[in-house]
C-alpha positions in Angstrom: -6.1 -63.1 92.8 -4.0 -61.5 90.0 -4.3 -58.1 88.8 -4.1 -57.4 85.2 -5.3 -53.9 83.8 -6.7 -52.8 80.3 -7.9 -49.7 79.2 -11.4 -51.1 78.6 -13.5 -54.4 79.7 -16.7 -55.4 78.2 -18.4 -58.3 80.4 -20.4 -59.7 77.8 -20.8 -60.2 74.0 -24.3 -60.3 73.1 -25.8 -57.7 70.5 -24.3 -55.0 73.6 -20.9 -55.9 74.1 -20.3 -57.9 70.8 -20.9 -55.1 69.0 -19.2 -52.4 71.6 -16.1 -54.4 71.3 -15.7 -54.3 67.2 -16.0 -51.1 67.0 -13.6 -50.3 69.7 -11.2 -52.4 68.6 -9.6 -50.2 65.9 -8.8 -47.9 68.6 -5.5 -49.7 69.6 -6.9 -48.8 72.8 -6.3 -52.7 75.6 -10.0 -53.8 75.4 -10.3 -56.8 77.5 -13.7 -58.9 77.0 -15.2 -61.3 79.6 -17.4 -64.0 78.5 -19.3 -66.6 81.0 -19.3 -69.3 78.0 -17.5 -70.6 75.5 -18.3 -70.6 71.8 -21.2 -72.5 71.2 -20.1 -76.1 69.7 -20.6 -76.7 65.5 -22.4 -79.7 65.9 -25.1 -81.7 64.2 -27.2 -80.7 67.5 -26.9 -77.0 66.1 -30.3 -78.6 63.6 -31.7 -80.9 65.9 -35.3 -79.7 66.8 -35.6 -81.8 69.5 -32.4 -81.2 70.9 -33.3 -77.5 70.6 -36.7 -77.1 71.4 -37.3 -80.5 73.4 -34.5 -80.6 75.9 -33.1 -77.4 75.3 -29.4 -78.1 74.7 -28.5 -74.4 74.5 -29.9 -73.4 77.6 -28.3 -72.7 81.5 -29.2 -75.3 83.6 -29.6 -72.6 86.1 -32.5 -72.1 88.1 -34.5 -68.8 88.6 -37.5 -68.1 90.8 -40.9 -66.6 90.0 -43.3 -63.8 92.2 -44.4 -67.3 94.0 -41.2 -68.5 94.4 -41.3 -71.3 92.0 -38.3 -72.5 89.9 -38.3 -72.3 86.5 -35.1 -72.6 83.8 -34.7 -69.4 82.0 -34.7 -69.9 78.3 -31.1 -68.1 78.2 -27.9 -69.3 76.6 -24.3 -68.5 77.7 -21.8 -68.0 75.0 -20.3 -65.9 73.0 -22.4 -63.8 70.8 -24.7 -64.6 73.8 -28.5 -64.7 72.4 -28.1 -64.0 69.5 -26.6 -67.2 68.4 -30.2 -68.6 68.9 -32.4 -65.4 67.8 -34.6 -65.0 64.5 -32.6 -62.4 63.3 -35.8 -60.4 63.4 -33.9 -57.0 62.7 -36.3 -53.3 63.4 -36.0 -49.8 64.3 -38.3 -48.7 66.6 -40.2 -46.3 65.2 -40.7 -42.3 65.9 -43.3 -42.1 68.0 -41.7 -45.3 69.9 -39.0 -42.3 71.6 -42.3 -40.2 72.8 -45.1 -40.9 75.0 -47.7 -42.9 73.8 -50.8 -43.3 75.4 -51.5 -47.0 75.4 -55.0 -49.1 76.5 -54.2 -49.4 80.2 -51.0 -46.6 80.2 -48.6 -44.7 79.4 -45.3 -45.7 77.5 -42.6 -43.1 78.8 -40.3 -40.5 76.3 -37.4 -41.7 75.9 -34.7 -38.5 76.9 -32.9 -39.2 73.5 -35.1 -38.8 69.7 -35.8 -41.3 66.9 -33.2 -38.7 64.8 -30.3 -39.5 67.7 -30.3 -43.0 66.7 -31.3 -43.1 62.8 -27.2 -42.5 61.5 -26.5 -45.6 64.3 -29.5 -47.7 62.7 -28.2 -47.5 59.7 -24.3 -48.4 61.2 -26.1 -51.4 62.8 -28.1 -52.6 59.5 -24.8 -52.9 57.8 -22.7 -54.4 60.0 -25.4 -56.9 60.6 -26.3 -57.6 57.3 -30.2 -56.8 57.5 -32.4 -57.4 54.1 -35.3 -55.5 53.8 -37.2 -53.3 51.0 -37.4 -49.7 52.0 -40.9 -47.9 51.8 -43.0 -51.4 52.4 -43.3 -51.2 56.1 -46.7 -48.3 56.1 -45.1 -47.2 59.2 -41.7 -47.4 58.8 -39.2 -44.4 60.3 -37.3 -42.2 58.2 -34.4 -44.2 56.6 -31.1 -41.6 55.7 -30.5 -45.1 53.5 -32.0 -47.9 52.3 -31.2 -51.8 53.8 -28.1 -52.8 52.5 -29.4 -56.2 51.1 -32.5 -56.8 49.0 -35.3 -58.3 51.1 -35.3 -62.1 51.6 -38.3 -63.4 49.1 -41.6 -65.1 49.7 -41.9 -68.6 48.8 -44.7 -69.2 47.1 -46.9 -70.6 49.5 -46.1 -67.3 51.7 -46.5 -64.9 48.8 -50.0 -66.9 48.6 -50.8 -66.2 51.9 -49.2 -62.4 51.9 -51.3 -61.7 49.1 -54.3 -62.8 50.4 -53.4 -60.5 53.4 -53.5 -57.8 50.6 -57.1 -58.5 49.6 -57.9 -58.2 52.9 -56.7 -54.5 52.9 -53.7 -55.5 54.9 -50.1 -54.1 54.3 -48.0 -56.9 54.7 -44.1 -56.3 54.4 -40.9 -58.6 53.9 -39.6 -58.7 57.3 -36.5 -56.9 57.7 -33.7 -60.5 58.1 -30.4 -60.1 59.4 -28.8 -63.5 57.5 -25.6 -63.4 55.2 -28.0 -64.2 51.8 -27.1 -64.1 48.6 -29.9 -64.9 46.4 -28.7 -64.0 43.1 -25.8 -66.3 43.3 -26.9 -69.6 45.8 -24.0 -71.4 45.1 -21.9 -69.1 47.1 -24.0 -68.1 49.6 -23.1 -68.6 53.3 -26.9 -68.8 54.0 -28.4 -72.1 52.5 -32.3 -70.8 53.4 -32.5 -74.1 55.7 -36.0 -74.9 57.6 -33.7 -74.4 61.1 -33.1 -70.5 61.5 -35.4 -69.4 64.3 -34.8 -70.6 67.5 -31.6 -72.2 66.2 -28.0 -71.5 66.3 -26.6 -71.7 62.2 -24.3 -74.5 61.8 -22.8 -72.5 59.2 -22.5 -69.1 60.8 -24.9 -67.6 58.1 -27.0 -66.3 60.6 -25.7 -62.8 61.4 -25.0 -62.7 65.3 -22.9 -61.5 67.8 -20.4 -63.6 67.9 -19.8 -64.2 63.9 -19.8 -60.6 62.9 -18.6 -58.6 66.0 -16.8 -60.6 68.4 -14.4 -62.6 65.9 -13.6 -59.6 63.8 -12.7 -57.9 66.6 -10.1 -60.5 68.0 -8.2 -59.7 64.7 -6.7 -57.1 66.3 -3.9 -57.6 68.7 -5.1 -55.1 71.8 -8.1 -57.4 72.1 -8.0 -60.0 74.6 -10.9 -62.7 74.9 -11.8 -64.8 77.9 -14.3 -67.0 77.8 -15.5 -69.5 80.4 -14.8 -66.5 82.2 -17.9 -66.0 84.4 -18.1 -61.9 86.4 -19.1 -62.2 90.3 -18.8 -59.0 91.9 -17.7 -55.5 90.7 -14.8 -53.7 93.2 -15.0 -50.2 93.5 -12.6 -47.5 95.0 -13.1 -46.4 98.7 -14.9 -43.4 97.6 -17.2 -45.9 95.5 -16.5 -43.1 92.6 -14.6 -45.6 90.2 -14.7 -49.1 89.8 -11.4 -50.4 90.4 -12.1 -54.0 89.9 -13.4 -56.7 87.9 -13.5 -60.2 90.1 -14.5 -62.9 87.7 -14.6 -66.7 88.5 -12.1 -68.7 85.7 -11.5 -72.7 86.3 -12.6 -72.7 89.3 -10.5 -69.6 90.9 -10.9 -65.9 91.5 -9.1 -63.4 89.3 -9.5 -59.4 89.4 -9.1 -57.4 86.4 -9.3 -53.5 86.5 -9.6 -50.9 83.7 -10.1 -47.6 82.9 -13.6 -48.0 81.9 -16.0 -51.0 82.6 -19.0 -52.3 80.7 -21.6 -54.0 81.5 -23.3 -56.4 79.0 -24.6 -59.5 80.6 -28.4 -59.1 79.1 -31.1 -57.1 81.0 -31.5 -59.5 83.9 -27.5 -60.3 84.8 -26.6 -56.8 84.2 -28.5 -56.0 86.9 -28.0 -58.8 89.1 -23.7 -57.8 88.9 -24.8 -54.5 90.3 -26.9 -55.9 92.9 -24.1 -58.7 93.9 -21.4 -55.9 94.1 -22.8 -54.3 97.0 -20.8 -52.3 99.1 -20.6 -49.5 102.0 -20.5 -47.2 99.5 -23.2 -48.8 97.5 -25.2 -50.2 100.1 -28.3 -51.4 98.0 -26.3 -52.7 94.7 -23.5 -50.9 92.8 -24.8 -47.8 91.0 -28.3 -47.9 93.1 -28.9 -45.1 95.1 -32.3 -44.6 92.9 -33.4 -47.8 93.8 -34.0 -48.5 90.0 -31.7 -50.8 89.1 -33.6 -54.2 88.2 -36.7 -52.4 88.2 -39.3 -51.5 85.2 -38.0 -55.2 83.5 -39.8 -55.7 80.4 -39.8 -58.4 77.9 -43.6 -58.1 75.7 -46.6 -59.5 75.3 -46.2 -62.8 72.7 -48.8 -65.0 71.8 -47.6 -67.6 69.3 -50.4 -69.0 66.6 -50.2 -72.6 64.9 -52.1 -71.7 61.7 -53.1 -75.5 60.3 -54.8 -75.7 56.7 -55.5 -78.3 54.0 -53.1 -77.2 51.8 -49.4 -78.0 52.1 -47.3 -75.4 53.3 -44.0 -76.6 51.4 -41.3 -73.5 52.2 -38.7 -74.3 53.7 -37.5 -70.8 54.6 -41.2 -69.1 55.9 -40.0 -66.5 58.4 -40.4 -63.3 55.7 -43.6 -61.3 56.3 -44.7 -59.0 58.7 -47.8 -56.9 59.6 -47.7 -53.5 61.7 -51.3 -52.6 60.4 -52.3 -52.8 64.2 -49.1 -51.3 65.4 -51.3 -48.3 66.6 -54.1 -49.1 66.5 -57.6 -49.4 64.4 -60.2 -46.7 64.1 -62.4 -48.2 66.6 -59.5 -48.8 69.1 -57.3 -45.8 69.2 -54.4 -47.7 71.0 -51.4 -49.6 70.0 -51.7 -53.2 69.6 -48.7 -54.4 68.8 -46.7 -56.5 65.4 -47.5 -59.5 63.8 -44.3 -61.7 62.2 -44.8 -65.0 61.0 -42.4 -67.4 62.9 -39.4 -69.9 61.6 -40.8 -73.4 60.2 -43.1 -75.5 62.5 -41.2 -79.0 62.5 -42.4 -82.1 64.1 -39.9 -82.3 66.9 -40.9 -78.7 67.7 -44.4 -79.6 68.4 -44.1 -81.5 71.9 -42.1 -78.6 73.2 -44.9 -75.7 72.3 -48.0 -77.6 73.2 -49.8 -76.3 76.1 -50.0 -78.9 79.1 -53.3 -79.5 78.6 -53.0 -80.6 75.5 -50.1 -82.7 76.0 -51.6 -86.3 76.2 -53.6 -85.8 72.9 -50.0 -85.3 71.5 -48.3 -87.9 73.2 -50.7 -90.1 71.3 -49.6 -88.8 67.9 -46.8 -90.7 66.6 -43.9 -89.2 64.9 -45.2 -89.0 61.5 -48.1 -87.5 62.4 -46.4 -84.5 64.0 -44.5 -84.4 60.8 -47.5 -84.6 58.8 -49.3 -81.6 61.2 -46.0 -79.7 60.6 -46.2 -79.5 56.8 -49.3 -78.0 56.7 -48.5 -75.2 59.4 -47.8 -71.5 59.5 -46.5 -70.1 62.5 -47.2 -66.4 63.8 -45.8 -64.6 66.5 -47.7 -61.6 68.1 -46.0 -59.2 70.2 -47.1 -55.9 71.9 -45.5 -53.3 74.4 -45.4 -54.2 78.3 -45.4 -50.8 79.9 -42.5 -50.2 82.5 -43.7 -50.8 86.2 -41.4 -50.6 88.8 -42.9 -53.6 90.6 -41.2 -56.0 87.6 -37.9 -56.0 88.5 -34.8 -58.1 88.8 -33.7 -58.8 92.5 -31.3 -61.3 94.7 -32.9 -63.6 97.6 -30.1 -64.9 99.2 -28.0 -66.3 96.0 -31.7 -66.7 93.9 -32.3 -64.9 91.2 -36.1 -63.6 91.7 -37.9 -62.6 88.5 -40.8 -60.5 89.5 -43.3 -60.0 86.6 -47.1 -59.6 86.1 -48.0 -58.8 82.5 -49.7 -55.6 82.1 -51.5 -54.1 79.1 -53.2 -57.3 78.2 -56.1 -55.9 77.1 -54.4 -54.5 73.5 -52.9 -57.7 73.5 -55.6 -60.1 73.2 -57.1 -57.4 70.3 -54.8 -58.2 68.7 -54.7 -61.7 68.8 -58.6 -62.2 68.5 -58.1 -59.6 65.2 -55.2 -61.8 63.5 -57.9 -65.3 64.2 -60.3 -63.1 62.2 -57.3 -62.0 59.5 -56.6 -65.9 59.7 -60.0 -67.4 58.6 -60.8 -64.9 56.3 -57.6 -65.4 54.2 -57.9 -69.1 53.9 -61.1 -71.0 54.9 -59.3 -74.0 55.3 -57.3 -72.8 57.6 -57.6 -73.3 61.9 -55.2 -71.6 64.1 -54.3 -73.1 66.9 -53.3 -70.6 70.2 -50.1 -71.1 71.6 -49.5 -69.0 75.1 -46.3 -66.8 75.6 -43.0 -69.2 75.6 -43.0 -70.9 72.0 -39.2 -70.1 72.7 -38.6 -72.8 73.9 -42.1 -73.9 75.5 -45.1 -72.6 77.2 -45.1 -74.4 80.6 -43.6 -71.9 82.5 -44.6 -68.5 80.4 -42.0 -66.3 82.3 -39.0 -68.5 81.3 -39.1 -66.8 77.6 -37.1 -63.6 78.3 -35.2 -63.0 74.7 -37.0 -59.5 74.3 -35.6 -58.8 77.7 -35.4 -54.6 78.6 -35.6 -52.1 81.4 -33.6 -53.0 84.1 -31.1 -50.2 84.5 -33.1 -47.2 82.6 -31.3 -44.1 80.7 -32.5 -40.7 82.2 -31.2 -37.4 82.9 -32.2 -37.2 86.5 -30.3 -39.7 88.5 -33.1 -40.1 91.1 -35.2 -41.9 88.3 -32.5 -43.6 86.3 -29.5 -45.5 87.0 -27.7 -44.5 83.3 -27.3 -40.8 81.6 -27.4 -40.2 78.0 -24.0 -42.0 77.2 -24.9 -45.3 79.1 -22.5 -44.6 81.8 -24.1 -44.6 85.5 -25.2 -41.8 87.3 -23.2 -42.9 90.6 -19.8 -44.2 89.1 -17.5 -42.2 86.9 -16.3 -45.3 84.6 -18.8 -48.0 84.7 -21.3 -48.6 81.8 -24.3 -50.5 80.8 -24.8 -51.5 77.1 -27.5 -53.7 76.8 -31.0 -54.0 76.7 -31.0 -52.0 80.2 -31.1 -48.6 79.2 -34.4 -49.0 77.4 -37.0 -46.3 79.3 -39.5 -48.0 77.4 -40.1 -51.2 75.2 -41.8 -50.4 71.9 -43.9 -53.3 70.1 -40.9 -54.2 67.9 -38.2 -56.6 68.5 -35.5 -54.9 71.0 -32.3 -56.0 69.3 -31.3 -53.7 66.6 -31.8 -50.7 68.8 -29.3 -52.3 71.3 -26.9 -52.7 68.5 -27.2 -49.2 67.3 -27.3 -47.9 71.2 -23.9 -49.9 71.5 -21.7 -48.4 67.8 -23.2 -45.0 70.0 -22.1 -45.7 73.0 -18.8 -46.9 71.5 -18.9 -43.3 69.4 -18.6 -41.9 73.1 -16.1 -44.1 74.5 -13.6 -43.0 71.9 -13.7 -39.7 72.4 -13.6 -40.3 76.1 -10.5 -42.4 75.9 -8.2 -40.4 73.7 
């Protein structure tokens, strides 16, 4: 193996260690970035709903296991800009009371050690780097914004505007979901985004969609100091003999071993392989997984509650952009149910090739026995809506290695705010338009519900921030309790989950993080 040292390497370049990386890479500082995957391939494919949804083109082959041991395929990509080449760009702060404990139906959400006011300057870092459209003062619970969104929101078409209004009448708040797409609305002609029917769940054939990979990773090899590797998969961390300092990155590269070391090292491999690179690098020193000795790391995994609703009606639904409204009427709660429920977005476009892929088994033959243009026919008269609410952390949902498998232990909790929630949308549903009948769709619309557990893109919780390093693997700055120069900057550090989407606050978390590193490093 060949020894090459940097004064920084980021594993990973999702919405973690994309982001880390730009905004390190003015430093001069030698950042070295690891990437499993290559970039993901421009292709035709890139729009293909049945080669997205169907047979998953942008998904690992890989196989994980369940609490029964059963295999399933994770619906995770490898690449650069990692999931976010395939997210909705659904971009939110978590709100206020998301940092303190909330009392939930069946729980308690934990405070998070850190305030709502320690990451509103980084929000509003992350909002414009990642170009997010939005209208301030729409959202009835929105934090405190020191600025507005940087773009204007994305607009209704009118079918949604039809149905948003009639969410009004109801005495419903509905808001223009905050977007993170490169938009230009007032001038079309030159906009990179083209408002195509092929956004969520897709990657953008024409890098409009603002990810990982298009607005952090590439800027960021503009700089000489930064080195990319892709194809470049991590195996096992090496640490000094006092297990103090990690003196070694061993990744796997055509085929053969290579070892890296740097100054610092972070981890950004997602939730789940974040924590399975500590576990794999154990050691004398770290006898139960690098960074361990609380026994927390792969523990409290979280990834919400999501219930996904085919809304059909009579009357066409002709947008062909739809994902723009949003609900958080029932974030907390009603007045007869003093608990949070959770956030109501309505999805990308329903197409006919997506159909097959989010169709319950059970309903499966009665599908098979529609042809084609019926699905298409089904499709352009749907709405979809995608209903999320908090998991609680629980130690028992955890990330852990059996042998070389990768064992996802999870059993949803809260459940009972949940279905509230989705038995009060039915209700928001018929009342808004008579002629319309939604349709349930269980947890795993991304990419299908057969196996519910496989739909991890909310994933959080795995290597929790803290102060006390018996019930946290990561302090304040991200960097672990039990090594000196080894950091997490992902969706790990979450202490809790919220009911919005996880991403932004990972982006902000990471320009923090990175705020740190550079006064560490000077």
């Amino acid at each position: 193996m060949t020894n090459t040292h940097y004064d920084i390497i980021i594993i990973g370049t999702g919405a973690g260690g994309g982001t880390l990386a730009y905004r390190l890479a003015p430093t001069g500082k030698r950042i070295l970035i690891l990437e499993r995957g290559g970039f993901l391939p421009r292709e035709k494919a890139n729009w293909n709903a049945k080669e997205v949804y169907q047979k998953e083109r942008y998904h690992t082959n890989e196989m994980w296991y369940n609490l029964e041991g059963k295999s399933f395929r994770p619906g995770v990509g490898y690449c650069v800009g990692g999931n976010t080449k395939v997210y909705g760009a659904a971009l939110l702060r978590m709100r206020e009371q998301d940092f303190d404990v909330v009392t939930h139906r069946e729980g308690v959400s934990p405070a998070w050690p850190l305030k709502y006011q320690d990451f509103e300057p980084y929000y509003t870092a992350a909002e414009k780097l990642y170009s997010v459209h939005g209208l301030q003062g729409e959202d009835p619970i929105e934090p405190p914004m020191s600025e507005g969104y940087p773009h204007p929101p994305v607009t209704h078409e009118p079918r949604m505007q039809e149905m948003s209004d009639g969410f009004q009448h109801q005495g419903l708040r509905p808001f223009h979901l905050p977007l993170g797409i490169k938009l230009d609305e007032t001038n079309p002609a030159f906009s990179p985004c083209i408002r195509c029917d092929t956004c969520d769940g897709f990657p953008c054939l024409v890098h409009a969609k603002a990810d990982a990979d298009v607005d952090a990773v590439r800027p960021a090899q503009q700089y000489a100091n930064v080195t990319l590797i892709t194809q470049a998969k991590a195996v096992r961390l090496h640490t000094s003999p006092s297990g103090r300092e990690v003196s070694g990155v061993e990744a796997e590269i055509e085929g053969n071993l290579q070892l890296f070391s740097g100054d610092v090292v972070v981890v950004s491999c997602g939730a789940i392989n974040s924590a399975l690179l500590l576990l794999r690098s154990a050691n004398d020193q770290h006898p139960n997984g690098l960074a361990n000795r609380s026994n927390q790391v792969g523990r409290n995994f979280m990834k919400h509650l999501a219930t996904a609703i085919l809304a059909l009606s009579s009357k066409l639904n002709s947008a062909v952009y739809q994902k723009t409204i949003a609900i958080n009427d029932f974030y907390w709660g009603e007045p007869d149910f003093p608990y949070p429920m959770g956030q109501i977005q309505n999805t990308g476009n329903v197409l006919g090739d997506m159909i097959p892929a989010e169709t319950p088994p059970a309903l499966m033959p009665l599908v098979n026995l529609v042809p084609g243009f019926g699905l298409e026919r089904i499709a352009s008269h749907s709405t979809g809506w995608w209903l999320q609410s908090e998991d609680l952390p629980d130690p028992n949902n955890r990330v852990r290695l059996m042998g070389d498998k990768v064992c996802l232990e999870y059993k949803s909790n809260n459940t009972k705010a949940h279905d509230r929630l989705v038995q009060r949308w039915l209700k928001v549903l018929h009342t808004s338009d008579h002629s319309m009948q939604p349709y349930i769709i269980p947890m795993g619309i991304y990419p299908r519900n057969s196996i519910p557990l496989q739909a991890v893109g909310h994933q959080c919780g795995t290597c929790r921030l803290g102060e006390d390093s018996a019930t946290s693997v990561l302090d304040l700055n991200c960097r672990t309790h039990d090594v000196d120069n080894l950091y997490v900057v992902d969706g790990s550090f979450f202490p809790s989950n919220s009911g919005v989407n996880p991403t932004l606050t990972i982006i902000a978390n990471a320009i923090r993080v990175a705020d740190h590193l550079k006064h560490r490093m000077k």
